[in-house]
DSSP file (Angstrom, degrees, kcal/mol; ACC not computed):
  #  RESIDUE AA STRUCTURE BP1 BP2  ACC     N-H-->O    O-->H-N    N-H-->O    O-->H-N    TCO  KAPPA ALPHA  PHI   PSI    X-CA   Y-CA   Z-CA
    1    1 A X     >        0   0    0      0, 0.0     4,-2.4     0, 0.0     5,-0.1   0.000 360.0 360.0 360.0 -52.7  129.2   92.7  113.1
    2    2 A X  H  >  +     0   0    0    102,-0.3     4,-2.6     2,-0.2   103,-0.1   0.998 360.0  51.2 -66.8 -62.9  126.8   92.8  110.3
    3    3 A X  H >> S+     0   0    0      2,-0.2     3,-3.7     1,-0.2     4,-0.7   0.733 110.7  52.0  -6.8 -83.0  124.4   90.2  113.0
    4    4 A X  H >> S+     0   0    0      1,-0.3     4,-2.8     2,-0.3     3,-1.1   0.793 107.3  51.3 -45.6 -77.7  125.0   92.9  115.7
    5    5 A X  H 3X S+     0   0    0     -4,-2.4     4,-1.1     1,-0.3    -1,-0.3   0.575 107.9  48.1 -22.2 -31.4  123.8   95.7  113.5
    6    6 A X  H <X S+     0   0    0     -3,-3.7     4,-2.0    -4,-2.6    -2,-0.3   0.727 107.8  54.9-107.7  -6.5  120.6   94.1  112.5
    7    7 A X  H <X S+     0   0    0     -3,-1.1     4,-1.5    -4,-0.7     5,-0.4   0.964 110.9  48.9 -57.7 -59.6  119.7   93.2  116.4
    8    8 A X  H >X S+     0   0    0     -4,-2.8     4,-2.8     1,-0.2     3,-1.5   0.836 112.3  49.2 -44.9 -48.3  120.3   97.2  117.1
    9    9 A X  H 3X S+     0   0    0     -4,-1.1     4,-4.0     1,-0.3    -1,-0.2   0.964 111.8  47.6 -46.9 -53.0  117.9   97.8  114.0
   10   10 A X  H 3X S+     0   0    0     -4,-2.0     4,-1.3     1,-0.2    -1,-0.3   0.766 117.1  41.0 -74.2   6.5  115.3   95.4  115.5
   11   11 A X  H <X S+     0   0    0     -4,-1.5     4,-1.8    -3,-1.5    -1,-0.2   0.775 112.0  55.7-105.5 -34.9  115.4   97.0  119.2
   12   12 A X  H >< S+     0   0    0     -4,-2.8     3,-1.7    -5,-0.4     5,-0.4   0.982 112.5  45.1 -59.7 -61.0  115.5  100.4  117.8
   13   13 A X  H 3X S+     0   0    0     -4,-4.0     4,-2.8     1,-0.3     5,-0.2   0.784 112.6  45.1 -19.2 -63.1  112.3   99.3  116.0
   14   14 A X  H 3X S+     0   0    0     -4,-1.3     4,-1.4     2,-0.2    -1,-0.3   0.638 112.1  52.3 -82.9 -10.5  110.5   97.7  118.7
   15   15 A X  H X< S+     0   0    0     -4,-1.8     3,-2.8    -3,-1.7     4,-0.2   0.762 112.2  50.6 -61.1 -79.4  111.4  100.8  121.5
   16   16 A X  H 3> S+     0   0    0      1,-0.3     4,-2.0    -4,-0.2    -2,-0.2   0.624 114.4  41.3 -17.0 -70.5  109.9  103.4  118.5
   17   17 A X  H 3X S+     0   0    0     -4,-2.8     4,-1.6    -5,-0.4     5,-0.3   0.928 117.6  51.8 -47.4 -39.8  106.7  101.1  118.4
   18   18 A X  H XX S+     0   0    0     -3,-2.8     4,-3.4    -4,-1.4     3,-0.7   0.988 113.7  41.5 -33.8 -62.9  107.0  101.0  122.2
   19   19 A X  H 34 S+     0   0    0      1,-0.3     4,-0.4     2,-0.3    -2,-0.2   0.733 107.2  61.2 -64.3 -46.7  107.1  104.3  122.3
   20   20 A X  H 3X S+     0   0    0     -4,-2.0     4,-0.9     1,-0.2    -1,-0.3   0.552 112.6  36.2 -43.0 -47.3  104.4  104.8  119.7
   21   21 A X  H <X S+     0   0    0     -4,-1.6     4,-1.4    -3,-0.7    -2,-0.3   0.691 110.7  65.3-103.9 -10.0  101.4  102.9  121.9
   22   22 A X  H  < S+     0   0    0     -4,-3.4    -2,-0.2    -5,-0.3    -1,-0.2   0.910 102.0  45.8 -57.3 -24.0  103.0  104.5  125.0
   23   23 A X  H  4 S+     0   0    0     -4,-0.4    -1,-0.2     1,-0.2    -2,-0.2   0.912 111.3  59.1 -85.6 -56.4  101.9  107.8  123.5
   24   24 A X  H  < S+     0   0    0     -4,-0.9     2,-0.2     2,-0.0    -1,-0.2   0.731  90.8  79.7 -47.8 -40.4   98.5  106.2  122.7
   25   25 A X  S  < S-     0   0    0     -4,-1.4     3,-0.1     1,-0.0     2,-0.0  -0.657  70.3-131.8-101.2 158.5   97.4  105.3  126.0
   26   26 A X        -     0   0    0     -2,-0.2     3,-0.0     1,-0.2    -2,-0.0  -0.086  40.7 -73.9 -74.9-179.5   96.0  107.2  128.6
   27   27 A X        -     0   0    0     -2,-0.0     2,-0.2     1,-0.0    -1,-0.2  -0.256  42.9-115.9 -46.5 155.9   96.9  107.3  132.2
   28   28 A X        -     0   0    0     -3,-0.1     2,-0.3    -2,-0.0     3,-0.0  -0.620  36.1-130.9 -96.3 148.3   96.1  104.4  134.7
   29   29 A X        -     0   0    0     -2,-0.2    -3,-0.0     1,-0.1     0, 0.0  -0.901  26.9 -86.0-115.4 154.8   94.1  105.6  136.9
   30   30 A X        -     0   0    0     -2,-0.3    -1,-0.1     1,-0.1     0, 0.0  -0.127  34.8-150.4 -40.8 126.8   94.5  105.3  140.7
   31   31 A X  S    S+     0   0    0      1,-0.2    -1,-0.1     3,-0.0     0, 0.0   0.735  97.3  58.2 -89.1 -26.3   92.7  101.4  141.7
   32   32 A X  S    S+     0   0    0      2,-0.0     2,-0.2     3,-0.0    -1,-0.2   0.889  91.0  81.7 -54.2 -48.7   91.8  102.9  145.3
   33   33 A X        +     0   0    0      1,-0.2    -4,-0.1     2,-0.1     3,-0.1  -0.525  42.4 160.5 -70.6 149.7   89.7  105.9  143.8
   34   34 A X    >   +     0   0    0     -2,-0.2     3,-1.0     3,-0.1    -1,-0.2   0.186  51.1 101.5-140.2  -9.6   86.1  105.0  142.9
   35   35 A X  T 3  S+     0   0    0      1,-0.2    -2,-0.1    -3,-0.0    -3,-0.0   0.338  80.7  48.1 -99.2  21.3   85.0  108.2  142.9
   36   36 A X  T 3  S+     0   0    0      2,-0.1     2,-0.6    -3,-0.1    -1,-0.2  -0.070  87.2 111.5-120.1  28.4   85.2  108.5  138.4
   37   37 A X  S <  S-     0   0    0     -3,-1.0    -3,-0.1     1,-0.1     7,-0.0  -0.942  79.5-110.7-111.7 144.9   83.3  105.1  138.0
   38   38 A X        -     0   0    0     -2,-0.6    -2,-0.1     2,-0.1    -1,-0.1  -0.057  20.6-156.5 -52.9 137.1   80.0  105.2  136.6
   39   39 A X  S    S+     0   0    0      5,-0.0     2,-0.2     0, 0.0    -1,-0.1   0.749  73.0  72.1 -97.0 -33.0   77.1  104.2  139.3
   40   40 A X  S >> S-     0   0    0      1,-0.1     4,-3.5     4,-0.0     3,-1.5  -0.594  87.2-125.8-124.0 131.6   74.2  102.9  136.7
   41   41 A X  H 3> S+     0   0    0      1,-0.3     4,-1.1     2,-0.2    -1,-0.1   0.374 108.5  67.5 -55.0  -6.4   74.9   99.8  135.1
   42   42 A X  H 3> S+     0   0    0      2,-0.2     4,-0.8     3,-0.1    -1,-0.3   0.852 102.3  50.6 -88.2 -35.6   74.5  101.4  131.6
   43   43 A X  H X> S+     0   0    0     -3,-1.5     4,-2.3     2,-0.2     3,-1.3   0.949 105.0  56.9 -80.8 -59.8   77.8  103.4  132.5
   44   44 A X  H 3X S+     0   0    0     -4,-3.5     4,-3.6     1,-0.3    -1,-0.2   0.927 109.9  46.6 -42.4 -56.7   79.4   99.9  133.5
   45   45 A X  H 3X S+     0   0    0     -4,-1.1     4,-1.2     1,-0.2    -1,-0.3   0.766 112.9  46.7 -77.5 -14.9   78.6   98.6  129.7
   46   46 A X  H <X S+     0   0    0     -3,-1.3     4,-3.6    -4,-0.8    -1,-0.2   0.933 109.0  54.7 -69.4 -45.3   79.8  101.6  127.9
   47   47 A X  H  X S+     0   0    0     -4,-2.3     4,-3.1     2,-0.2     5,-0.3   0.965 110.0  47.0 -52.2 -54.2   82.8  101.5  129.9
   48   48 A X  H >X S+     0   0    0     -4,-3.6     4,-2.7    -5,-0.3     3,-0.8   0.966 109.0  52.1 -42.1 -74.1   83.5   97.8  128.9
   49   49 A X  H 3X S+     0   0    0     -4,-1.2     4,-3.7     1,-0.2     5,-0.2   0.871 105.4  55.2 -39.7 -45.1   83.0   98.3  125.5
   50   50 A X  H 3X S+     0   0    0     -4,-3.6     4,-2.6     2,-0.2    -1,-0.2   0.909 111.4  48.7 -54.8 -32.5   85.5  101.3  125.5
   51   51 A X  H << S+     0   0    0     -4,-3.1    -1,-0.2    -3,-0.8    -2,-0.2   0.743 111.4  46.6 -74.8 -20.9   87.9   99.0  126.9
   52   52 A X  H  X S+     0   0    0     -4,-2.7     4,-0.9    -5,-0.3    -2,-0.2   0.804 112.4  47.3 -75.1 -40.3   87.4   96.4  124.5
   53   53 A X  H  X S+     0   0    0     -4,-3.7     4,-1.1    -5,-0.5     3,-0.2   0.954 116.0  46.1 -57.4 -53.7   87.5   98.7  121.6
   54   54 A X  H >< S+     0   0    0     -4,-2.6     3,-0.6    -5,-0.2    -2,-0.2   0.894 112.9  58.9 -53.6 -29.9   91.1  100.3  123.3
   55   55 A X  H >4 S+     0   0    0      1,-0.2     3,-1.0    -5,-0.2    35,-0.2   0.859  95.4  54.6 -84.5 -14.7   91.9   96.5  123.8
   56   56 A X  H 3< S+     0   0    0     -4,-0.9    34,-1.2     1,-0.3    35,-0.3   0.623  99.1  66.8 -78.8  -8.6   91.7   95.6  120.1
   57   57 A X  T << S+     0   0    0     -4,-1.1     2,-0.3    -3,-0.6    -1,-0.3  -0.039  80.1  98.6 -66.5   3.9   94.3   98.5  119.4
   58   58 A X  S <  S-     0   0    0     -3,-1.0     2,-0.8    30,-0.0    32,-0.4  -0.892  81.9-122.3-115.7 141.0   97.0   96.5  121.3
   59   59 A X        +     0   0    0     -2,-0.3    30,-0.4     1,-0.2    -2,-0.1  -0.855  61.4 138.9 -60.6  92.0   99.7   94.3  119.1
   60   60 A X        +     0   0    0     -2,-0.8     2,-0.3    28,-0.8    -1,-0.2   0.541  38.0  87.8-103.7 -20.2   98.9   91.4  120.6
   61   61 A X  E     +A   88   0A   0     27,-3.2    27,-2.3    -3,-0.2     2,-0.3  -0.797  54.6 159.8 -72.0  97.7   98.9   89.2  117.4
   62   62 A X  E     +A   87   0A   0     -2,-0.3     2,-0.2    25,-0.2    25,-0.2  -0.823   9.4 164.4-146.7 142.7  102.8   87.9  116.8
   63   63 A X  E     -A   86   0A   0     23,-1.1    23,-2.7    -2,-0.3     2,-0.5  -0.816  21.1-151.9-169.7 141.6  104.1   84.8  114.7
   64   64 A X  E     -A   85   0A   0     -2,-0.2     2,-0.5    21,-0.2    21,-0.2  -0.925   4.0-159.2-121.6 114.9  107.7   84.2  113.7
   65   65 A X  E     -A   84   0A   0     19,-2.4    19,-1.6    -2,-0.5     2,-0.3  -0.939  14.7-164.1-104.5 132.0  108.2   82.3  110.5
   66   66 A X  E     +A   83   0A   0     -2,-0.5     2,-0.3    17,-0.2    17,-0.2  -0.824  24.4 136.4 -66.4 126.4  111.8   80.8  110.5
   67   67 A X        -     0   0    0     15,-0.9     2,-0.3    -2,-0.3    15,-0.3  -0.810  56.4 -88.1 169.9 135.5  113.3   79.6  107.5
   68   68 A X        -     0   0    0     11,-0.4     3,-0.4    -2,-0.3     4,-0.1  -0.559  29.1-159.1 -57.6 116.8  116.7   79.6  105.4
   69   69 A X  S    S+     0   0    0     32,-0.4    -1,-0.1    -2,-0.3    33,-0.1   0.540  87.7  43.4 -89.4  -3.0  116.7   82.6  103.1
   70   70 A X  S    S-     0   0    0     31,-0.2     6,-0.3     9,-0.1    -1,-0.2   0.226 112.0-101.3-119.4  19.2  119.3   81.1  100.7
   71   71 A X    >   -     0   0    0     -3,-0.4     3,-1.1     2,-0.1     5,-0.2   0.406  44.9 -82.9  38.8 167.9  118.2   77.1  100.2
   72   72 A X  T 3  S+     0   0    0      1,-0.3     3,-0.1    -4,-0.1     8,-0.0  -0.437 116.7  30.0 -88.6 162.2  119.8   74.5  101.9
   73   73 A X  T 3  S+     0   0    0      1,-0.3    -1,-0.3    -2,-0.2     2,-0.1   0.595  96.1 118.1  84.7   6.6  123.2   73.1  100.5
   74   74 A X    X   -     0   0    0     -3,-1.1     3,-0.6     1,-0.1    -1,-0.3  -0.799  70.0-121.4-109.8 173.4  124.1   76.9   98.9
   75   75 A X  T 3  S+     0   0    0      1,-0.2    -1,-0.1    -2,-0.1    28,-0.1  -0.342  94.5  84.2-102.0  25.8  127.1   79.0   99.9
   76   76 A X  T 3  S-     0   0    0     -6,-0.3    27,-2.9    -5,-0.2    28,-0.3   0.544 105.8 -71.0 -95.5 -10.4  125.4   81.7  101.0
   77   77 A X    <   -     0   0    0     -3,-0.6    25,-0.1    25,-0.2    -9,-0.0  -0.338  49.7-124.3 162.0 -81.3  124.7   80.5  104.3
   78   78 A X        +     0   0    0      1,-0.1     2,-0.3    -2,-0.1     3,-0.2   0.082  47.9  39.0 139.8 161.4  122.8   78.1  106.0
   79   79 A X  S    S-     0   0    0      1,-0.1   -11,-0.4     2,-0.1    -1,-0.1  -0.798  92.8 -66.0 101.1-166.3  120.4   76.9  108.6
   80   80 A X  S    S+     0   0    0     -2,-0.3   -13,-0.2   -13,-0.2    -1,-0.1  -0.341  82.6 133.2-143.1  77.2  117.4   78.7  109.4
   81   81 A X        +     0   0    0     -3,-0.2   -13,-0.1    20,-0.2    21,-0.1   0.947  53.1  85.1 -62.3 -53.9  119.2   81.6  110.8
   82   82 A X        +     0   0    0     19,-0.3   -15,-0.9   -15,-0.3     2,-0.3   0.392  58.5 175.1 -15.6 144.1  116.5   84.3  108.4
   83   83 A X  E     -A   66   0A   0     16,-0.3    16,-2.8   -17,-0.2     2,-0.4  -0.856  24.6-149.5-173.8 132.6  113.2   85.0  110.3
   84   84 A X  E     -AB  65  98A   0    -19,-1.6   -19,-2.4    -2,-0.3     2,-0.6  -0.996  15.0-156.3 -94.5 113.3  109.9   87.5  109.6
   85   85 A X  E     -AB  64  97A   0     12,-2.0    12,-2.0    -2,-0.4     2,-0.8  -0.783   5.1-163.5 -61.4 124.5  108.2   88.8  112.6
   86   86 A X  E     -AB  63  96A   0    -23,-2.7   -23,-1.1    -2,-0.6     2,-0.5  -0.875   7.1-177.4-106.2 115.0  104.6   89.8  112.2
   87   87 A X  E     +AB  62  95A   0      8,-1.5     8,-1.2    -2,-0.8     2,-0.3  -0.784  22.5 164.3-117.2  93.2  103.4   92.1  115.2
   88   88 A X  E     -AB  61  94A   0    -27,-2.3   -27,-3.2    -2,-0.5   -28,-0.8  -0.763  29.2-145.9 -93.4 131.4   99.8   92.7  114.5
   89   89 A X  E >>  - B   0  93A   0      4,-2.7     3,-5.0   -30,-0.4     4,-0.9  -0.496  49.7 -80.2 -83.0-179.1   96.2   94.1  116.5
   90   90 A X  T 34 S+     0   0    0    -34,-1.2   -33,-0.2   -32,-0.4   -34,-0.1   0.560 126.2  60.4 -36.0 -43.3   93.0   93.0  115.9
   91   91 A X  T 34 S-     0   0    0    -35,-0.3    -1,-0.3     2,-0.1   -34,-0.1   0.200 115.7-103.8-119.9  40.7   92.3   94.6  113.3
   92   92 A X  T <4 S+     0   0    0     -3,-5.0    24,-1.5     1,-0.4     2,-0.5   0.806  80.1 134.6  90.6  26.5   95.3   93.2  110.9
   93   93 A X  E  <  +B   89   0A   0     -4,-0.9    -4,-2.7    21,-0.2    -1,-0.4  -0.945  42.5  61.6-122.4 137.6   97.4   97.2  111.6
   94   94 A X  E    S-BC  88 113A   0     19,-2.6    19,-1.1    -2,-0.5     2,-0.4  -0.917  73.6 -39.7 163.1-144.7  101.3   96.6  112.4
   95   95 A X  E     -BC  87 112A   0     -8,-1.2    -8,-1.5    -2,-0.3     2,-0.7  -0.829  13.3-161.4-158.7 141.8  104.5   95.5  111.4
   96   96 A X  E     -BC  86 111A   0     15,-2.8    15,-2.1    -2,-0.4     2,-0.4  -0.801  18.2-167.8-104.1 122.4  106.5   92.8  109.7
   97   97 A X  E     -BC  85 110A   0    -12,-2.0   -12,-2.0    -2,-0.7     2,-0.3  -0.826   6.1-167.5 -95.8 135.8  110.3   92.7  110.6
   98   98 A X  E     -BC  84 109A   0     11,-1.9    11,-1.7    -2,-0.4   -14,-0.3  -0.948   9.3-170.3-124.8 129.9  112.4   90.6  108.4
   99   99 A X  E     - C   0 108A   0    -16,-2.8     2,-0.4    -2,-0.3   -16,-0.3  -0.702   6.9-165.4-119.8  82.9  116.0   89.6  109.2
  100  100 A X  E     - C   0 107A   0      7,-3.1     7,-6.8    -2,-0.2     2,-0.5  -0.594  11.2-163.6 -86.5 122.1  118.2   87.7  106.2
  101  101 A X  E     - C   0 106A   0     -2,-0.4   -32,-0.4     5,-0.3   -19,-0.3  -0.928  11.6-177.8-117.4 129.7  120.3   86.7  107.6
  102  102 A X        -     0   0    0      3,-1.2   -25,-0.2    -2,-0.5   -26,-0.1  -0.179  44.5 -97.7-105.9-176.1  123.8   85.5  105.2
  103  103 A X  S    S+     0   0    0    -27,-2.9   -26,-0.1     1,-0.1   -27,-0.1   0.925 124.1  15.7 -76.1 -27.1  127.4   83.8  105.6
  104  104 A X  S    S+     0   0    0    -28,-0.3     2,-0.3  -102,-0.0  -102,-0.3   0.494 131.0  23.0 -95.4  -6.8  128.7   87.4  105.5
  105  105 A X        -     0   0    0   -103,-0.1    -3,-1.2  -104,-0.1     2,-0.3  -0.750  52.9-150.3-141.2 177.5  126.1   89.9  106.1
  106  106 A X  E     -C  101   0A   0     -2,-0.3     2,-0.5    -5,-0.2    -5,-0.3  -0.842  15.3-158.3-146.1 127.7  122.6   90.0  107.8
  107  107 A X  E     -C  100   0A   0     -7,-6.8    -7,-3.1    -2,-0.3     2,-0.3  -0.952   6.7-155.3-123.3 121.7  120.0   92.7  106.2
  108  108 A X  E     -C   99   0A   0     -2,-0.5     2,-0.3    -9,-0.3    -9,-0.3  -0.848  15.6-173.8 -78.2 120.9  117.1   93.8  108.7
  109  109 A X  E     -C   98   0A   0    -11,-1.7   -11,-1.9    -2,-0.3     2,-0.3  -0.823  12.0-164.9-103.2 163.8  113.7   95.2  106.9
  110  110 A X  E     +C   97   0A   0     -2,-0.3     2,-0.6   -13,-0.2   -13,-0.2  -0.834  12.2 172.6-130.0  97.6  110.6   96.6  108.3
  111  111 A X  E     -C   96   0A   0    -15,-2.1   -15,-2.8    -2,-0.3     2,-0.2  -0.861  30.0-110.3 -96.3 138.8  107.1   97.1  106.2
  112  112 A X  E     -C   95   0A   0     -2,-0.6     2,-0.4   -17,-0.2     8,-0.3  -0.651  18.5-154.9 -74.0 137.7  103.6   98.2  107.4
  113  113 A X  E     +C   94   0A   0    -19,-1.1   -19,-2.6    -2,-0.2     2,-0.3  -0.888  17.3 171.9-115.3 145.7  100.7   96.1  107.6
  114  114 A X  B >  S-D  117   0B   0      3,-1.3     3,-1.3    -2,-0.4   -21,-0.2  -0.971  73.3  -0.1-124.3 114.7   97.6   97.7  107.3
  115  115 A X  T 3  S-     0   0    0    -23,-0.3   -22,-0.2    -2,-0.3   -23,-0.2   0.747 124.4 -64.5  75.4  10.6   94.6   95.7  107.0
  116  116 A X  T 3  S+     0   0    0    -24,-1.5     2,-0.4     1,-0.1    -1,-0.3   0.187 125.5  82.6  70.0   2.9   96.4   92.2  107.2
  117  117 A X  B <   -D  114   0B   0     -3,-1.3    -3,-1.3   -25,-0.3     2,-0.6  -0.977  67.4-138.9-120.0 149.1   98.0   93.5  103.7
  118  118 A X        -     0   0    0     -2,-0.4    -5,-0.1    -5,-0.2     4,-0.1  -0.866  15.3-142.0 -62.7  84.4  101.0   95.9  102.5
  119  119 A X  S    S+     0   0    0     -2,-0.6     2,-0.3    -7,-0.2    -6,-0.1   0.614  91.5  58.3 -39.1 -23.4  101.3   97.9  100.3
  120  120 A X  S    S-     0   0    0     -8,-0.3     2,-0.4     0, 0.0    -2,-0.2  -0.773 105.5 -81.0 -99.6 154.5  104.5   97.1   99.6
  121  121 A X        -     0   0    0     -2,-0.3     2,-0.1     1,-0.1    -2,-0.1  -0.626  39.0-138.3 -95.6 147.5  105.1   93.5   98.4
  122  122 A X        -     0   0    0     -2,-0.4    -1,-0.1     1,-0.2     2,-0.0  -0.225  10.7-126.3-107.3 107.5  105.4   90.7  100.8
  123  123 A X     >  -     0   0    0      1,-0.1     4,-1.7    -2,-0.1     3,-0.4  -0.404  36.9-111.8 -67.6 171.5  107.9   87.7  100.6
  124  124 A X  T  4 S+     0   0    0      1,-0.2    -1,-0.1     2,-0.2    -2,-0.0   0.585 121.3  53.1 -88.8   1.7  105.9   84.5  100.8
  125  125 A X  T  > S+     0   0    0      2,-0.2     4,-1.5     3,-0.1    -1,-0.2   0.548 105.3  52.4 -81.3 -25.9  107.6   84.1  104.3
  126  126 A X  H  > S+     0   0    0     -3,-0.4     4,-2.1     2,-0.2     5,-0.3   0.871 111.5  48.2 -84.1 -55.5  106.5   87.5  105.4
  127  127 A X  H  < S+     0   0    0     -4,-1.7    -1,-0.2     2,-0.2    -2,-0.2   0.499 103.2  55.6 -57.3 -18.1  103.0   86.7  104.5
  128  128 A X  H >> S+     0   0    0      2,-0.1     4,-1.7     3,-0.1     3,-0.6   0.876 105.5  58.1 -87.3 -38.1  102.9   83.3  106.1
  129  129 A X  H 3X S+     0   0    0     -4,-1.5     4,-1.4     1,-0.2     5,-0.3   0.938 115.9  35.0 -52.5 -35.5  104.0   85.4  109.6
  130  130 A X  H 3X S+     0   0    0     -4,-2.1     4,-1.2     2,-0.2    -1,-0.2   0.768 111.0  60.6 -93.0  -0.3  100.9   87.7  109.3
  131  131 A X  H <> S+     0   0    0     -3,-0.6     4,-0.9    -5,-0.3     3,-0.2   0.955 113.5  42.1 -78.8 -66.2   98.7   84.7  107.9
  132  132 A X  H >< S+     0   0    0     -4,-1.7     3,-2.7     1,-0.3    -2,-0.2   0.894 110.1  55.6 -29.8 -98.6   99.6   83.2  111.3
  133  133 A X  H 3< S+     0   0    0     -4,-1.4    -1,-0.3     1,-0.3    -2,-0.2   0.564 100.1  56.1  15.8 -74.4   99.1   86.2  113.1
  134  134 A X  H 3<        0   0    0     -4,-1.2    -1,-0.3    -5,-0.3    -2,-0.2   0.720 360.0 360.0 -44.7 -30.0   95.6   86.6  111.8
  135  135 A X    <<        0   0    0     -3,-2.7    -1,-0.2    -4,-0.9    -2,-0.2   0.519 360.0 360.0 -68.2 360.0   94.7   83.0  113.3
């Protein structure tokens, strides 16, 4: 049950972030029309650069540390059921999802990364996801 509960947590999460850069980007524009593209090759390099800047916005940076929250050989649970996801852009803005997962229970967390750091503090597992990330 408790499992089951912290998947819904982590899908609610990831729609809401979905939802979050859906809101952020513009419309696609039609691949037939030509008639809003820039003629002068100075228009062509601004446009790249805007798309490079928009592309460094994207959470593209993701690393999943694994890892038994409870040491091996204790009765709290075992394996290395327990997992941080770090979903980071470019420039180190995102979010680390944590799942401890127990013999009875699983507890889901979420923090914001800003700036590859947190304001709030960071298990040393949570921090290895967004160390990874950064690479």
């Amino acid at each position: 049950m408790t499992t089951a509960l912290s998947v819904l947590a982590l899908l609610i999460a990831l729609a809401a972030l979905g939802m979050q850069l859906q809101a952020r980007r513009r419309p696609v524009a039609d691949p037939a029309d030509v008639s809003d593209l820039p003629e002068d090759a100075l228009g062509l390099r601004h446009e790249v650069a805007a798309l490079r800047a928009e592309a460094a916005s994207t959470l593209k940076n993701l690393a999943v540390v694994r890892y038994d929250a409870f040491g091996a050989g204790s009765t709290g649970g075992g394996g290395h059921l327990s997992w941080s996801l770090a979903v980071l852009d470019d420039h180190g803005d995102g979010i680390v999802l944590t799942s401890i997962h127990g013999r009875s229970e699983a507890r889901t967390y979420a923090k914001a990364i800003t700036g590859w750091s947190s304001e709030q503090p960071l298990s040393p597992e949570e921090a290895e996801s967004v160390a990874q990330a950064k690479r």
